[in-house]
Backbone of each chain as ProteinMPNN parsed JSONL, in Angstrom:
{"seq_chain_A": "XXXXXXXXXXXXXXXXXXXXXXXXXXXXXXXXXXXXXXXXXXXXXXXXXXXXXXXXXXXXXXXXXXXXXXXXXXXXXXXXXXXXXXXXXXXXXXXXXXXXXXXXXXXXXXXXXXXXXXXXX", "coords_chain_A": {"N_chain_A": [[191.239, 62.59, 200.95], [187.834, 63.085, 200.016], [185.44, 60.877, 200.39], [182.92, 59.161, 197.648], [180.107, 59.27, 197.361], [177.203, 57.249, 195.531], [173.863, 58.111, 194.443], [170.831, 57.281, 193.771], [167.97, 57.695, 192.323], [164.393, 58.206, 191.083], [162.9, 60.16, 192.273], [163.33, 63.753, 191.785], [163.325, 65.309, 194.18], [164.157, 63.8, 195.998], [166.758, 62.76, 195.481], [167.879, 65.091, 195.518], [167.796, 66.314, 198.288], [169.259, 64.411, 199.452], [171.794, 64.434, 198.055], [172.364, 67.261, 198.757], [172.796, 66.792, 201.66], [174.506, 64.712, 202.137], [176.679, 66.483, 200.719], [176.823, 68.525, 202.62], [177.9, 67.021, 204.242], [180.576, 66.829, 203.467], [180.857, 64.333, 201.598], [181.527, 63.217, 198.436], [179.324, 63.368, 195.452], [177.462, 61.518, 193.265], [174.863, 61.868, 191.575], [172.405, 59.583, 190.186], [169.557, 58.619, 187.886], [168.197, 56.651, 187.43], [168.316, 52.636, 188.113], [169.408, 52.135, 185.411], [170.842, 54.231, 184.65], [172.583, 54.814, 186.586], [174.6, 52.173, 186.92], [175.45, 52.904, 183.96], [176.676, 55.313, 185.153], [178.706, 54.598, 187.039], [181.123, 53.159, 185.953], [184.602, 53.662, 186.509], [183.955, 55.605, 187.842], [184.532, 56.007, 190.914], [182.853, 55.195, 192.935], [182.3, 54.976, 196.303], [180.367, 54.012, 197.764], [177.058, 53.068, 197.517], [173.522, 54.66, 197.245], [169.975, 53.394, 197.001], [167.438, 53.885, 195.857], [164.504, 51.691, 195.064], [161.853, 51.224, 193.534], [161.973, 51.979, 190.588], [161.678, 53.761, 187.525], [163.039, 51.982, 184.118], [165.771, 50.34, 185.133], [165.025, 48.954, 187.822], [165.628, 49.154, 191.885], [166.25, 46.685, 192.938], [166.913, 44.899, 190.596], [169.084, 46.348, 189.932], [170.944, 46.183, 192.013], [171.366, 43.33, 192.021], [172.508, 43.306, 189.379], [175.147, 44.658, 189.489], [176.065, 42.997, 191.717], [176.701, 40.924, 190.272], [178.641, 41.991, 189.02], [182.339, 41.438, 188.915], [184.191, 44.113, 189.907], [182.138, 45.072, 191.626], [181.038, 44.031, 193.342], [181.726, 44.391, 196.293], [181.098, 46.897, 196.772], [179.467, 48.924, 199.14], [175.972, 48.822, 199.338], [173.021, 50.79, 199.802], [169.592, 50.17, 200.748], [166.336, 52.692, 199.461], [164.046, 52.598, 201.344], [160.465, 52.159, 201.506], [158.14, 51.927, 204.019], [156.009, 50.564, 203.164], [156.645, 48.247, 201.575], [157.643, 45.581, 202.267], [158.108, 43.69, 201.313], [160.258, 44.02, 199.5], [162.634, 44.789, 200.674], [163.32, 42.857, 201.931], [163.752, 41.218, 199.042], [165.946, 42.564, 198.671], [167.683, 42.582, 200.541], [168.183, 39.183, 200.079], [169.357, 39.7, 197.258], [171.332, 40.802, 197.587], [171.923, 43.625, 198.958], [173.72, 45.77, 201.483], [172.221, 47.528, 203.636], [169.427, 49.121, 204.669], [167.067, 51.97, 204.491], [164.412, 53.434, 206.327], [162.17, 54.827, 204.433], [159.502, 58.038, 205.367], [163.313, 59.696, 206.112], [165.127, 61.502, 208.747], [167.898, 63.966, 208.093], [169.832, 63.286, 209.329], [169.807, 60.596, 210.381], [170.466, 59.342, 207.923], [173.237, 60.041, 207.764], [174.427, 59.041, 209.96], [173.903, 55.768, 208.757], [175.207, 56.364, 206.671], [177.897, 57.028, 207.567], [178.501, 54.716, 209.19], [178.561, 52.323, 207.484], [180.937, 53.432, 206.319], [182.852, 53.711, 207.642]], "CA_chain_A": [[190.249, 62.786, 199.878], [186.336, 62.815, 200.218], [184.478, 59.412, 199.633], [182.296, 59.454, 197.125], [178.413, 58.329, 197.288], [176.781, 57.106, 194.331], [172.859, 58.753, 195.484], [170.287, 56.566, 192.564], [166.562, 57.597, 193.092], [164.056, 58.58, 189.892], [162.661, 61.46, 192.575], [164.628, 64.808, 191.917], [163.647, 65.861, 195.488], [164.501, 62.877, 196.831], [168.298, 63.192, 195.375], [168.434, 66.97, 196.028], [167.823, 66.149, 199.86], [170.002, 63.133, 199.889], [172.872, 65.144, 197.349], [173.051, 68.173, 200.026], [172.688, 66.18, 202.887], [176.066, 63.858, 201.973], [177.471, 67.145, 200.561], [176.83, 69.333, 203.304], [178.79, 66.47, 205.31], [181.9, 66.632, 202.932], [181.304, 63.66, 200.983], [180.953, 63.669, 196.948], [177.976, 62.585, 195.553], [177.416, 61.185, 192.299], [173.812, 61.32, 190.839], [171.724, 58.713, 188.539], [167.833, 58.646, 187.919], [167.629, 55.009, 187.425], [169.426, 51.923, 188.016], [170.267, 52.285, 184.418], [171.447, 55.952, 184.799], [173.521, 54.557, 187.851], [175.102, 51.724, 185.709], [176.648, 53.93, 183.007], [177.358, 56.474, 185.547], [179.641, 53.621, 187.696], [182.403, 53.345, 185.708], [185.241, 54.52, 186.61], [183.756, 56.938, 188.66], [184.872, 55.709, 191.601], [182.332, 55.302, 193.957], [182.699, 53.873, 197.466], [178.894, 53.496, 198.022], [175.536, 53.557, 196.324], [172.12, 54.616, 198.002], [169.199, 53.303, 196.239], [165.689, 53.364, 195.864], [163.541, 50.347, 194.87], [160.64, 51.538, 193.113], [162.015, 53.304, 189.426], [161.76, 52.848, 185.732], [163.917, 51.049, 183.082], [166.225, 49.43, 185.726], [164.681, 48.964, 189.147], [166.667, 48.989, 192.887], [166.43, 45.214, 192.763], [167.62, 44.761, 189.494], [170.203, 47.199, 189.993], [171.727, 45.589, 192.545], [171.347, 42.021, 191.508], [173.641, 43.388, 188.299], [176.382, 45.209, 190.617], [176.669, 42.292, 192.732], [176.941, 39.817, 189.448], [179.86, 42.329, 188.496], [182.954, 41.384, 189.988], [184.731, 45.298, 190.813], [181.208, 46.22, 192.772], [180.577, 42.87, 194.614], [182.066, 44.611, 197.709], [180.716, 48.336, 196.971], [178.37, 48.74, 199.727], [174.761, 49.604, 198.88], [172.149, 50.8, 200.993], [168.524, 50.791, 199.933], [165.849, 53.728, 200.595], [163.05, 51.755, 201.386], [159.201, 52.715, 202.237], [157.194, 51.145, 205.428], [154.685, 49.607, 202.512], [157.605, 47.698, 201.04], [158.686, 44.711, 203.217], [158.6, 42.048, 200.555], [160.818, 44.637, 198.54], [163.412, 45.118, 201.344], [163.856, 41.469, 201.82], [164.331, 40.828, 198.406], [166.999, 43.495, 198.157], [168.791, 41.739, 201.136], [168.673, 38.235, 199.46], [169.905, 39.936, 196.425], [173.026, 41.428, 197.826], [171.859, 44.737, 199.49], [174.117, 45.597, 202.761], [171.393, 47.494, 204.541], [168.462, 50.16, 204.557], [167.013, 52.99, 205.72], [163.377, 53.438, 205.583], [161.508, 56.824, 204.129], [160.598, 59.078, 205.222], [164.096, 59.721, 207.147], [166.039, 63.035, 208.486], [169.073, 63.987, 207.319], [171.047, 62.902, 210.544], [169.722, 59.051, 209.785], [171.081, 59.226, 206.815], [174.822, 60.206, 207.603], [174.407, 57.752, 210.686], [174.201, 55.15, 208.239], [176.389, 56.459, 205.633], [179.529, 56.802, 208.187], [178.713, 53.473, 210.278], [178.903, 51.569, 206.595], [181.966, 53.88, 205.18], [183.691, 53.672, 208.69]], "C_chain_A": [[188.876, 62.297, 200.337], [185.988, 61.807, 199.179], [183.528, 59.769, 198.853], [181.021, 58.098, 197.114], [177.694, 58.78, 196.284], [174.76, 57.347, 195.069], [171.8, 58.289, 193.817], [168.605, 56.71, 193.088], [165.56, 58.349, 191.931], [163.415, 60.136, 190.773], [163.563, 62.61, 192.202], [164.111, 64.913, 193.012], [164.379, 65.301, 196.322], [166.124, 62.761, 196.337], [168.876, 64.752, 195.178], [168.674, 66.781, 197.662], [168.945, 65.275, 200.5], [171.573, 63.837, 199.453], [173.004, 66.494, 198.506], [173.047, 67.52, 201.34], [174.241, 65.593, 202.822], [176.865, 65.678, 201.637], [177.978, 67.842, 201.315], [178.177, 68.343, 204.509], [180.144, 66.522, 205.139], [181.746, 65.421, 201.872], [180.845, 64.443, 199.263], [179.81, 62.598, 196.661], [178.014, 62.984, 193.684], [176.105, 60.964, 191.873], [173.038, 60.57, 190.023], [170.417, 58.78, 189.342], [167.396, 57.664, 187.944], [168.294, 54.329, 188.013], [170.251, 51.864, 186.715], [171.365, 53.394, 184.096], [172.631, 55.453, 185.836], [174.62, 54.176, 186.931], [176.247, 52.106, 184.685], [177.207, 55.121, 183.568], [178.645, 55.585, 186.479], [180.963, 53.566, 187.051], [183.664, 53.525, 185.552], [185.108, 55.666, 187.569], [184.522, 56.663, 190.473], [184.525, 55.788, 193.303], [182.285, 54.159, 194.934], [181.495, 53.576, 198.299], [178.078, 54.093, 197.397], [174.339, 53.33, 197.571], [171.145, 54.439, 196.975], [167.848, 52.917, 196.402], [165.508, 52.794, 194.959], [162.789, 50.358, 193.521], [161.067, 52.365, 191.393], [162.013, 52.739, 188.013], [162.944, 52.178, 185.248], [164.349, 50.096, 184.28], [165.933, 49.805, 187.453], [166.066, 49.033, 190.013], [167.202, 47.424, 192.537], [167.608, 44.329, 191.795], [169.296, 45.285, 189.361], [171.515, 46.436, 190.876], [172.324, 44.154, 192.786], [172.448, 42.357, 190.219], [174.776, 43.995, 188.814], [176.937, 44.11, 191.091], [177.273, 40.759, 191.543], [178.529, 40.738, 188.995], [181.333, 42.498, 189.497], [183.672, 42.673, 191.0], [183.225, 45.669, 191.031], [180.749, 45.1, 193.406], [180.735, 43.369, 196.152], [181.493, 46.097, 197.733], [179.279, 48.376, 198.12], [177.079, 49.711, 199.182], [173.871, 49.567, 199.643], [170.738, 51.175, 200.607], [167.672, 51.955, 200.551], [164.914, 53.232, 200.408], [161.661, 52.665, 202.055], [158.195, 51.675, 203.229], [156.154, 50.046, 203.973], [155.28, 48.701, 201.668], [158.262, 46.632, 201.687], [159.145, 43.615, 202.249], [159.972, 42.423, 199.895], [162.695, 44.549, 199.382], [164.253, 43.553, 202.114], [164.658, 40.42, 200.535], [165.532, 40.96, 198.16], [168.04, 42.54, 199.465], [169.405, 40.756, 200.418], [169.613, 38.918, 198.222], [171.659, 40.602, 196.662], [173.27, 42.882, 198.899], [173.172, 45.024, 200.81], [173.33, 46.258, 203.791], [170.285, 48.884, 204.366], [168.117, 50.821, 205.137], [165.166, 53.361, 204.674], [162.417, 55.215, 205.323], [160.382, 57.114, 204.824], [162.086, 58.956, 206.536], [164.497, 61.263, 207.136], [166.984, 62.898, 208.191], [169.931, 63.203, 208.124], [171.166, 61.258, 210.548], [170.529, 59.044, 209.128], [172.624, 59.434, 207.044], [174.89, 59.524, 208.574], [174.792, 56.363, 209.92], [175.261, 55.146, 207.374], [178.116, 56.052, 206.376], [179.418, 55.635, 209.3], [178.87, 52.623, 209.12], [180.175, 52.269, 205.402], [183.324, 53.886, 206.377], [184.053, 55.375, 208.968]], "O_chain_A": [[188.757, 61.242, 200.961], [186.082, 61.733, 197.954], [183.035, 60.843, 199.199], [180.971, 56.876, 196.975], [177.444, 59.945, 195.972], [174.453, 56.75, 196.101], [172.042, 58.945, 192.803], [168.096, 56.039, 193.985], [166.053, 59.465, 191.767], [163.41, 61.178, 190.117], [164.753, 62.332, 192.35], [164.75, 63.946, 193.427], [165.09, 65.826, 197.179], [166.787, 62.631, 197.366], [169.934, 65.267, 194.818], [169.739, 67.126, 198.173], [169.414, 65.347, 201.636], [172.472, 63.835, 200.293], [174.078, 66.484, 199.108], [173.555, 68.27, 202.174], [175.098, 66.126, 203.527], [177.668, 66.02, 202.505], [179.179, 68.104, 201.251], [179.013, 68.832, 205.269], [180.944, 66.368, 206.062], [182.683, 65.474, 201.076], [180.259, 65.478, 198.943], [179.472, 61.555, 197.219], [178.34, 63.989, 193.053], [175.906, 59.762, 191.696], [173.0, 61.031, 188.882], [170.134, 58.9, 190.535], [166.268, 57.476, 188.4], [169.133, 54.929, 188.686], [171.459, 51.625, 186.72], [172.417, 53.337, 183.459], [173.726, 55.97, 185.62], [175.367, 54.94, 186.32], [177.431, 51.778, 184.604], [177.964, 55.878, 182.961], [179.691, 56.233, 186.49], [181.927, 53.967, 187.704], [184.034, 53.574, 184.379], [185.977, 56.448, 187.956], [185.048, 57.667, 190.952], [185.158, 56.11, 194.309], [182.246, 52.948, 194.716], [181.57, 52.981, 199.374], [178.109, 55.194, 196.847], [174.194, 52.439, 198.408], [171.252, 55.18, 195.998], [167.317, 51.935, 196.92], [166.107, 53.061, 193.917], [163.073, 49.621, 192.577], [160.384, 53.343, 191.086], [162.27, 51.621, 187.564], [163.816, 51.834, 186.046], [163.602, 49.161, 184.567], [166.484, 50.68, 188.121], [167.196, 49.008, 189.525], [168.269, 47.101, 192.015], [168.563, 43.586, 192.021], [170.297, 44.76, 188.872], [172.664, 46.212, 190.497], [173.318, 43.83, 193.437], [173.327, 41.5, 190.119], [175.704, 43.512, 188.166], [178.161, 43.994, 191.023], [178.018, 39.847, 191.901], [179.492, 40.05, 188.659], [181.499, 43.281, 190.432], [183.797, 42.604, 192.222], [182.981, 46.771, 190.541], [179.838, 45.354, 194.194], [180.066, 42.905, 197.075], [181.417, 46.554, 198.874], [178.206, 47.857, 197.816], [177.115, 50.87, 198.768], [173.662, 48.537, 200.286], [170.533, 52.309, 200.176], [167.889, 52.348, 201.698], [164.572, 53.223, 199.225], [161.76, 53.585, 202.867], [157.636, 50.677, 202.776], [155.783, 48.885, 204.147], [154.49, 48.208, 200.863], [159.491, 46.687, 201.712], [160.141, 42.893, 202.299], [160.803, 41.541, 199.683], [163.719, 44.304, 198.744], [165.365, 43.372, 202.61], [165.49, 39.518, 200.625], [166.266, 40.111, 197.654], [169.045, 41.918, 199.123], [170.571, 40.84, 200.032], [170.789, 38.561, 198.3], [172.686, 40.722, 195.993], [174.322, 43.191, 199.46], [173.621, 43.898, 201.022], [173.515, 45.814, 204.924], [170.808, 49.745, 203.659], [168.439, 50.822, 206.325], [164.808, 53.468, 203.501], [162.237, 56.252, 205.963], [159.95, 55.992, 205.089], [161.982, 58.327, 207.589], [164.383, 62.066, 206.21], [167.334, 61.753, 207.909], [170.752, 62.459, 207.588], [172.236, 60.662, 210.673], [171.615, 58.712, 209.604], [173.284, 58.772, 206.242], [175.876, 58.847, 208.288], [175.814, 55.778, 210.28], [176.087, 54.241, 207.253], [179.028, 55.303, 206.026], [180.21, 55.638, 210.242], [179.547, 51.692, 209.556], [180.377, 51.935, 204.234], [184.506, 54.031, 206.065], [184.813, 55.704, 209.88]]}, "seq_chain_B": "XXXXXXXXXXXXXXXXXXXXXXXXXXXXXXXXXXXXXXXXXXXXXXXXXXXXXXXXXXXXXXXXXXXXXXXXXXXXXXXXXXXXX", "coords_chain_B": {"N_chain_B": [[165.808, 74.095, 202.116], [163.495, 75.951, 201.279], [164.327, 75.28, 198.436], [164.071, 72.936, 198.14], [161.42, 71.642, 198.935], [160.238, 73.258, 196.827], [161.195, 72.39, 194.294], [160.582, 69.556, 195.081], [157.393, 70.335, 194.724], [157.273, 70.677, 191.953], [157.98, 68.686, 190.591], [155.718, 67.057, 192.099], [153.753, 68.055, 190.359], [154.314, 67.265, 187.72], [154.469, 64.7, 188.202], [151.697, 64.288, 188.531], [150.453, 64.724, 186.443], [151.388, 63.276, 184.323], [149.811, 60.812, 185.79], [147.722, 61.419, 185.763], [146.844, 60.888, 182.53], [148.084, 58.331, 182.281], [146.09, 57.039, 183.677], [143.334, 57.678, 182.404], [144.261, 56.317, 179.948], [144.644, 53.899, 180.73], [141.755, 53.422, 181.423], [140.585, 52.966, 179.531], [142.072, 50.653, 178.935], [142.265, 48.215, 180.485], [143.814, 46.239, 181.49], [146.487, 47.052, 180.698], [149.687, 45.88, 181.916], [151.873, 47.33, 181.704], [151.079, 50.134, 182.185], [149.981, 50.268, 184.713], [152.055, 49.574, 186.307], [153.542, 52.308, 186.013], [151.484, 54.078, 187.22], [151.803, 53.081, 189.579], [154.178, 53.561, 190.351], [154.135, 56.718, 190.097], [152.571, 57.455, 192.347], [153.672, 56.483, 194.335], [156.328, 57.901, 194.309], [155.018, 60.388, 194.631], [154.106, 59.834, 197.25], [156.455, 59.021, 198.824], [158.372, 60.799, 198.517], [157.061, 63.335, 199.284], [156.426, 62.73, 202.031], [159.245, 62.687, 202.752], [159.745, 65.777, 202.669], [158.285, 66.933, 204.153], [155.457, 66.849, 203.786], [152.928, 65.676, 205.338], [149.882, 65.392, 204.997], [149.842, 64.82, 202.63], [151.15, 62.635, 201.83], [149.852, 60.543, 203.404], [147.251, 60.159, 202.326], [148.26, 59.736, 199.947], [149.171, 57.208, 200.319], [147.535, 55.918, 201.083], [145.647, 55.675, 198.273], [147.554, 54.237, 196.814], [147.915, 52.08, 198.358], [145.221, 50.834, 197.423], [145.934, 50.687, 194.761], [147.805, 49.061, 194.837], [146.907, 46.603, 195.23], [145.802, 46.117, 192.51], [147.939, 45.752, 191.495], [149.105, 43.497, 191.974], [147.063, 42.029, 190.883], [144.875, 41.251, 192.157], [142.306, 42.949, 191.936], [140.253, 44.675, 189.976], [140.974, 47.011, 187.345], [138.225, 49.79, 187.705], [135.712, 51.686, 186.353], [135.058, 53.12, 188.159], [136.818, 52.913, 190.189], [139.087, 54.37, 188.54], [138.062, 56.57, 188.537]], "CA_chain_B": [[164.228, 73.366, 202.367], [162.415, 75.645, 200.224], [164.226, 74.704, 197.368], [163.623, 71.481, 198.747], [159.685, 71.749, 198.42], [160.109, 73.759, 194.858], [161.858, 70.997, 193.662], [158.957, 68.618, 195.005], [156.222, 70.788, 194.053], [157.587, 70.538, 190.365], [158.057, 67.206, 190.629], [154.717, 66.314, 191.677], [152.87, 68.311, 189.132], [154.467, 66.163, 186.574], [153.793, 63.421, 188.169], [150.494, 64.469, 188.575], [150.11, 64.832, 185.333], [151.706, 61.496, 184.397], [148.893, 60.019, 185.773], [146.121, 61.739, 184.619], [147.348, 60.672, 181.493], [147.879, 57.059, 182.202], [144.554, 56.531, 184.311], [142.846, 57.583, 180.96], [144.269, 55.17, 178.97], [143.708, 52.563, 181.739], [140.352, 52.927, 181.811], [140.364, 52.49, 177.94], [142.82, 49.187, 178.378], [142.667, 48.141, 182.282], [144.941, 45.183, 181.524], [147.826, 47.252, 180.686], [150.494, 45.72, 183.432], [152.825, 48.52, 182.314], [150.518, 51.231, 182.464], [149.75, 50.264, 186.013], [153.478, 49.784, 187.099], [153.947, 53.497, 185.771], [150.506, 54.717, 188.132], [152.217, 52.995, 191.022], [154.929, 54.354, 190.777], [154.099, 57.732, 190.427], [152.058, 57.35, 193.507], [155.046, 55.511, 195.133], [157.11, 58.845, 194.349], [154.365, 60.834, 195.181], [153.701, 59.672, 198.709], [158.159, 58.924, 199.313], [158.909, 62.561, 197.975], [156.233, 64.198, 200.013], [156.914, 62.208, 203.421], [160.766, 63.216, 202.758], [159.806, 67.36, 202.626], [157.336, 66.938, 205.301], [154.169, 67.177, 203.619], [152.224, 64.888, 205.833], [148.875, 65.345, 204.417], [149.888, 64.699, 200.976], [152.19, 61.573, 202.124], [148.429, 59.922, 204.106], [146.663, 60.656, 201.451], [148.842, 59.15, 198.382], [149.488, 55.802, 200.911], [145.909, 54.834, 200.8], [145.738, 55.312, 197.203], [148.848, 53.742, 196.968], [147.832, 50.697, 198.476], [144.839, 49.921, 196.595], [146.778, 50.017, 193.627], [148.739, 47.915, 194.855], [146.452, 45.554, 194.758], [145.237, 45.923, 191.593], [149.176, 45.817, 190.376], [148.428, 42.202, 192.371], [145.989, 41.555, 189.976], [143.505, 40.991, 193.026], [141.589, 44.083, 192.365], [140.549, 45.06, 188.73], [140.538, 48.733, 186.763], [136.749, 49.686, 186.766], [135.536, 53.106, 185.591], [134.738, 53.87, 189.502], [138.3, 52.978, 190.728], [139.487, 55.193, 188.112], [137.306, 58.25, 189.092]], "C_chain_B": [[163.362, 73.595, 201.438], [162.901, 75.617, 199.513], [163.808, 73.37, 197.445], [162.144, 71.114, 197.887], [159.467, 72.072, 196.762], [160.232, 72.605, 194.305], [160.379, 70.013, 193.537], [157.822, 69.018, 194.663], [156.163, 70.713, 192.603], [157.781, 69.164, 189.892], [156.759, 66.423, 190.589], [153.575, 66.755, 190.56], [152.978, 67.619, 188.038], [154.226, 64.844, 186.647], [152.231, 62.957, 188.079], [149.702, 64.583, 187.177], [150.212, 63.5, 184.352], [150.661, 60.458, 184.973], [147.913, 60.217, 185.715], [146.395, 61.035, 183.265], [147.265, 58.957, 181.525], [146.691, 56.707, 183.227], [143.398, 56.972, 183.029], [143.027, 56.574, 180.295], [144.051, 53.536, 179.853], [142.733, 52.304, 181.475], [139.843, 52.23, 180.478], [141.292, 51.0, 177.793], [143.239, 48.893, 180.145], [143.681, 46.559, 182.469], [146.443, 45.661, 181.196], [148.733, 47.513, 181.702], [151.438, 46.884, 183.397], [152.621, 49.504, 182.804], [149.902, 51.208, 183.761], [150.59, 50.285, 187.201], [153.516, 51.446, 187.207], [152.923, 54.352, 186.977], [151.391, 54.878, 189.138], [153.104, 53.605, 191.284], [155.496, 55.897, 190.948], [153.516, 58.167, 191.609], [153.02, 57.392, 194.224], [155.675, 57.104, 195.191], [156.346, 59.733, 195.037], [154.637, 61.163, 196.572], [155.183, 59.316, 198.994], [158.546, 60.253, 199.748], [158.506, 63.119, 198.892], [156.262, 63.926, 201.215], [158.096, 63.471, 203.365], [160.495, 64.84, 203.326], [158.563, 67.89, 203.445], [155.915, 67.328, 204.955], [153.371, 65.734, 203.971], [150.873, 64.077, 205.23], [149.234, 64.485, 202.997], [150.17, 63.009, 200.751], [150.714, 60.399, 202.62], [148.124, 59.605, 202.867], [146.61, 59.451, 200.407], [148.59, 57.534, 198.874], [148.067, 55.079, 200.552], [145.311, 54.602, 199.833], [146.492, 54.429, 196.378], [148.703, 52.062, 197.081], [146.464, 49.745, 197.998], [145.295, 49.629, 195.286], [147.839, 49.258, 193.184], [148.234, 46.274, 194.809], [145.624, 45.026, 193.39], [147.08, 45.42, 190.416], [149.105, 43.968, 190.81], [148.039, 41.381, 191.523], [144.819, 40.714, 191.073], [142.455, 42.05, 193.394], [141.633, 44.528, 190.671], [140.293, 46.529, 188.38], [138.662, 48.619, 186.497], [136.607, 51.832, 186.973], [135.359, 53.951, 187.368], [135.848, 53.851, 190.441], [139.141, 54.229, 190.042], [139.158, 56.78, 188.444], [137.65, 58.48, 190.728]], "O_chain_B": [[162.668, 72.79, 200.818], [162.081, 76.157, 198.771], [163.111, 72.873, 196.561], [161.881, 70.599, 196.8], [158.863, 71.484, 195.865], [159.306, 71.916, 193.876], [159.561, 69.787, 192.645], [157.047, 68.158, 194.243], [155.07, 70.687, 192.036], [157.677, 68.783, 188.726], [156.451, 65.567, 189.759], [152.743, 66.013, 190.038], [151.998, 67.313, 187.358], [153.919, 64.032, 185.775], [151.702, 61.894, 187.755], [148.483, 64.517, 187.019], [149.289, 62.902, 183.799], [150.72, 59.291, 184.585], [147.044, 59.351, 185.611], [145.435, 60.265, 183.236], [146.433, 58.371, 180.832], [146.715, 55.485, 183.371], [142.481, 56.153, 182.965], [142.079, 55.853, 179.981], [143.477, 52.486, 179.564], [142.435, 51.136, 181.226], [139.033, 51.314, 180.337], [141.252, 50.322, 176.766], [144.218, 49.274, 180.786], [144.078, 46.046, 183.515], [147.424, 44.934, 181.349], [148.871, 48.571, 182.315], [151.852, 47.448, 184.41], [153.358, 50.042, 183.63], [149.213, 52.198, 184.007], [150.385, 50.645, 188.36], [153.521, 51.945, 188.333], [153.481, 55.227, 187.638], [151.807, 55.929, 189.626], [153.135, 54.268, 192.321], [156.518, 56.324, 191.485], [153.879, 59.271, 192.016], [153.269, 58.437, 194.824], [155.476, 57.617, 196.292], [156.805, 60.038, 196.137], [155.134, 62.18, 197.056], [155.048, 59.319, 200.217], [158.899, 60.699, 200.84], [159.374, 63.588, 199.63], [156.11, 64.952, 201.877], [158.01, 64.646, 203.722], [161.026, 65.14, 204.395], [158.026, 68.995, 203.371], [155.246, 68.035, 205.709], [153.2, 64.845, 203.137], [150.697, 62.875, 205.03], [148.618, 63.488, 202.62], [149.667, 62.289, 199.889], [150.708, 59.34, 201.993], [148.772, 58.724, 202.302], [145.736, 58.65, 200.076], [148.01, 56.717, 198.16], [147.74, 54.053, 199.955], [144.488, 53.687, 199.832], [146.053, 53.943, 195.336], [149.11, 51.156, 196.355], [146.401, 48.517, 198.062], [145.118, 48.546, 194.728], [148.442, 48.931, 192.163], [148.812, 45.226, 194.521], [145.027, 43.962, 193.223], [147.256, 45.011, 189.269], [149.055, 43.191, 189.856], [148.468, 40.242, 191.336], [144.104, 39.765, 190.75], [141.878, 42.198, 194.471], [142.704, 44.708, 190.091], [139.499, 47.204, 189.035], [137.996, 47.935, 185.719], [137.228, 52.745, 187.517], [135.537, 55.148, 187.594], [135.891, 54.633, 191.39], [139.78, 55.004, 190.755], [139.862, 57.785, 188.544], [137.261, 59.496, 191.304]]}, "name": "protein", "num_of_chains": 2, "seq": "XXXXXXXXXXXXXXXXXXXXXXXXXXXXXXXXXXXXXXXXXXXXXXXXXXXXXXXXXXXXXXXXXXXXXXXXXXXXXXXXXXXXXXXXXXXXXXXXXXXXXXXXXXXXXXXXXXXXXXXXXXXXXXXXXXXXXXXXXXXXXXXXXXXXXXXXXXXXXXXXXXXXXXXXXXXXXXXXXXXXXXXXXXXXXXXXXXXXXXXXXXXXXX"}
């Protein structure tokens, strides 16, 4: 069965690119617009990683993953932020906070499943 | 791809619009911290989005706007009617 990646970013381009990119590889891909959108989309759903950008309304990356990592079934879900070059304080916080590692924008697609299958094995 | 771009071209018109909208009311209330989060981060999407789908120009551009409003989100740089324009 195909892993499923939880893909959290308020751009639609930026989770159209990221959503065919994982799809095109085989995995499933689970959409949210926020961290709050993520959140109530988690559930049950049964995702075995979350990509997330930083920067979005109601519930930021930060935030997002500071409440994941306080909940005990997603303490181990790995999450990987999508970070921008003008963002270092942001990409440090997200470490301290729990992050497991990033990838900074812009990236190509081939980055991106680099990381995905060196943190999904 | 080019849905790719569609996508982002529809994207930033709204965002583009999104901040016409709140750089108006800025200029009429330049202390509002939310209404300056919301700029940045349409910028922020802006100049991410537009890297991502290879619009270079657009991606330059947004960054250097980008980063003085980042210092005004700071609060080491204030809203004046000539920042806004």
């Amino acid at each position: 069965m195909s892993k499923i990646i939880m893909a959290v970013d308020d751009s639609a381009s930026m989770r159209q690119m990221v959503s065919f990119t994982l799809k095109q590889a085989g995995y499933q891909v689970v959409e949210a617009a926020d961290g709050r959108d993520a959140l109530s989309k988690l559930d049950g759903s049964g995702v075995h990683m979350i990509l997330t950008d930083l920067n979005m309304p109601n519930v930021d990356g930060i935030e997002l993953i500071r409440r994941l990592r306080a909940n005990p079934s997603c303490r181990f879900i790995p999450i990987v932020m999508l970070t921008t070059e003008s963002q270092p304080e942001k990409k440090q916080e997200g470490k301290t906070t729990g992050a497991t590692g990033w990838i900074v924008k812009p990236f190509k697609p081939e980055q991106l499943l680099a990381v995905v299958k060196k943190v999904l094995g | 791809m080019e849905s790719l771009r569609e996508t982002y071209r529809a994207e930033a018109y709204e965002l583009l619009a999104e901040l016409e909208a709140s750089l108006l009311v800025l200029e009429e209330d330049p202390g509002d911290t939310e209404l300056i989060g919301r700029v940045f981060r349409a910028l922020h999407t802006i100049k991410g989005s537009g890297a991502m789908c290879g619009f270079d120009d657009i991606a330059t551009f947004t960054h250097d706007v980008e980063t003085v409003f980042d210092l005004v989100r700071n609060e080491k740089l204030g809203v004046t009617k000539t920042l806004v324009d």
